[in-house]
C-alpha positions in Angstrom: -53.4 -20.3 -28.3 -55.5 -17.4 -26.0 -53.9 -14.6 -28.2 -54.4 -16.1 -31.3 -57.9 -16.5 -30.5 -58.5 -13.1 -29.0 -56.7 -11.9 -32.3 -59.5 -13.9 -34.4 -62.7 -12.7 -32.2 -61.4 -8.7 -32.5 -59.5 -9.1 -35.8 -56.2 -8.0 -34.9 -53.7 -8.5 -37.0 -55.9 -10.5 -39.4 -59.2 -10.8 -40.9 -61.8 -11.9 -37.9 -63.4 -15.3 -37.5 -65.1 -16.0 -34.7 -65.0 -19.9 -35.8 -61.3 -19.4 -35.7 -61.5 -17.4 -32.6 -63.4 -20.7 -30.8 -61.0 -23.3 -32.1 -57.8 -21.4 -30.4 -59.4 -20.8 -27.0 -60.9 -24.1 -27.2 -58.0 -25.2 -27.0 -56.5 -22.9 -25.0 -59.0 -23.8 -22.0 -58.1 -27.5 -22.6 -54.6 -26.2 -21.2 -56.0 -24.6 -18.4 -55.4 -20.5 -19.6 -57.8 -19.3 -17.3 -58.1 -15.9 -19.4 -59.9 -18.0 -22.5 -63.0 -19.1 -20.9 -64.5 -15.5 -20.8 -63.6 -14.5 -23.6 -64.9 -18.1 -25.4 -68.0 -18.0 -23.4 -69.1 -14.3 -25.3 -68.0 -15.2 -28.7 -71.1 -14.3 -30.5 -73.0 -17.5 -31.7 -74.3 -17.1 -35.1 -72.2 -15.0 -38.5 -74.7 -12.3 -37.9 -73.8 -11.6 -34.6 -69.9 -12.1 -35.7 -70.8 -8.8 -38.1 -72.2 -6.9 -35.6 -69.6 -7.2 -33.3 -67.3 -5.8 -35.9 -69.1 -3.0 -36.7 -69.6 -2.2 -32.8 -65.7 -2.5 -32.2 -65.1 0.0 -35.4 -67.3 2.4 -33.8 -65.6 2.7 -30.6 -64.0 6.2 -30.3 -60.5 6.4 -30.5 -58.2 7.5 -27.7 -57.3 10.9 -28.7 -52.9 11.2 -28.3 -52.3 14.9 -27.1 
């Protein structure tokens, strides 16, 4: 349940949905995974916010492998 919705809220491994993303940690905090309820509480609220936390997680720099 917590990595399915931390893989909806960054879009890893599939498209991301951030109403995806709050139904698996939902649930996930129901069970008492103590590692959802940050990362539920700063799910962005409204679609616009969902885009711009997309484009802000495609501009992070990339760790360079040497």
């Amino acid at each position: 349940m917590y990595v399915l919705g931390v893989m909806y809220a960054y879009g890893r491994g599939v498209e991301q949905d951030i109403s995806q993303a709050r139904r698996w940690l939902a649930q996930a905090v129901e069970h008492k995974i103590a590692a959802a309820q940050p990362v539920l509480a700063n799910l962005p609220i409204s679609p616009r916010a969902n885009s711009h936390l997309h484009a802000a997680e495609q501009a992070k720099p990339r760790k360079q492998q040497n």
